[in-house]
C-alpha positions in Angstrom: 133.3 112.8 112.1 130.5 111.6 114.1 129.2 115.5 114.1 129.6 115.5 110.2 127.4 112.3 109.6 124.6 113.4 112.1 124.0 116.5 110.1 124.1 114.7 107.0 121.3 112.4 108.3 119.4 115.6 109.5 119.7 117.5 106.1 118.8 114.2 104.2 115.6 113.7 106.6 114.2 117.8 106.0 115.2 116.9 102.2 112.9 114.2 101.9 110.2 115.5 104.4 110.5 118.9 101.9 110.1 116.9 98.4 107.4 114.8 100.3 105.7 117.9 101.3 105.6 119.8 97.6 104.6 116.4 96.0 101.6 116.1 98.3 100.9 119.9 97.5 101.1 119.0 93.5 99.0 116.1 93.9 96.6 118.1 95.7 96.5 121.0 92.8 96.8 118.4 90.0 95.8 115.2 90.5 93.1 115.3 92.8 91.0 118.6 90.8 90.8 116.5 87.7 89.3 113.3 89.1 85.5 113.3 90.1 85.4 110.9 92.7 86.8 111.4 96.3 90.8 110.7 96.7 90.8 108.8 99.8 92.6 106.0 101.1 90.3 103.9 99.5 91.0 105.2 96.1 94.3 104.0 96.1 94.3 101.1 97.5 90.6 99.6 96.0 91.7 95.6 95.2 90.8 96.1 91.5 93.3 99.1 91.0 95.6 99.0 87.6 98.8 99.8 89.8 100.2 96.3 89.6 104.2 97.1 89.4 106.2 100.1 90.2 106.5 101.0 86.4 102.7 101.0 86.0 102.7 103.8 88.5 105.6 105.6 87.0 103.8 104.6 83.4 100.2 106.7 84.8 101.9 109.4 86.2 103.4 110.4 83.6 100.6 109.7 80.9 98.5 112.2 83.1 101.1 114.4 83.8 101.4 114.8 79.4 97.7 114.4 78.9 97.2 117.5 81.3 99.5 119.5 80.4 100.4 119.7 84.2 104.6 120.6 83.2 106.4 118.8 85.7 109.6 118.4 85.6 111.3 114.8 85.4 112.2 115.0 89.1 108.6 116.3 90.0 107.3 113.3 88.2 109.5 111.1 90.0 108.6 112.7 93.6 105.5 112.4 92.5 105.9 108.3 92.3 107.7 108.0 95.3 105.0 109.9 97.2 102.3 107.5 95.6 104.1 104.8 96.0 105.1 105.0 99.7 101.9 106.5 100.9 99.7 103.6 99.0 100.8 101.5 97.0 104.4 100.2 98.4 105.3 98.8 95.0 109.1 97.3 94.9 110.8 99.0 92.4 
């Protein structure tokens, strides 16, 4: 039993270090190309930023997501958020 819930753990931590990894990537390719200014740290965690709760993240990501035409998925979009979210902004949901 003990065996069984260590390799759950281990395929849950690759999951999430996986979705982490490809919503970085997206970011990279989509986000980033269409702003002008740099996307650093600072960027995202400037004090006068609109990100206030987690649904004004969700709320962005998804208007830019339409707006651009970028076709993510609903779970890309969501990925998307949580790697956002825990990287910078550490909104409570």
């Amino acid at each position: 039993m003990k065996q069984q819930i260590i390799i759950v753990i281990a395929l849950l931590a690759t999951s999430n270090a996986f979705a982490e990894s490809e919503a970085l990537e997206r970011h990279n390719e989509s986000c980033v190309s269409c702003h002008i200014i740099d996307h650093d740290d600072d960027f995202y965690t400037k004090e006068n930023t609109r990100m206030k709760t987690h649904f004004d993240l969700r709320r962005q990501v998804s208007t830019c997501a339409v707006a651009f035409s970028v076709g993510w998925f609903p779970e890309e979009e969501a990925e998307e958020v949580k790697f956002l979210n825990d990287k910078y902004y550490k909104l409570a949901k």
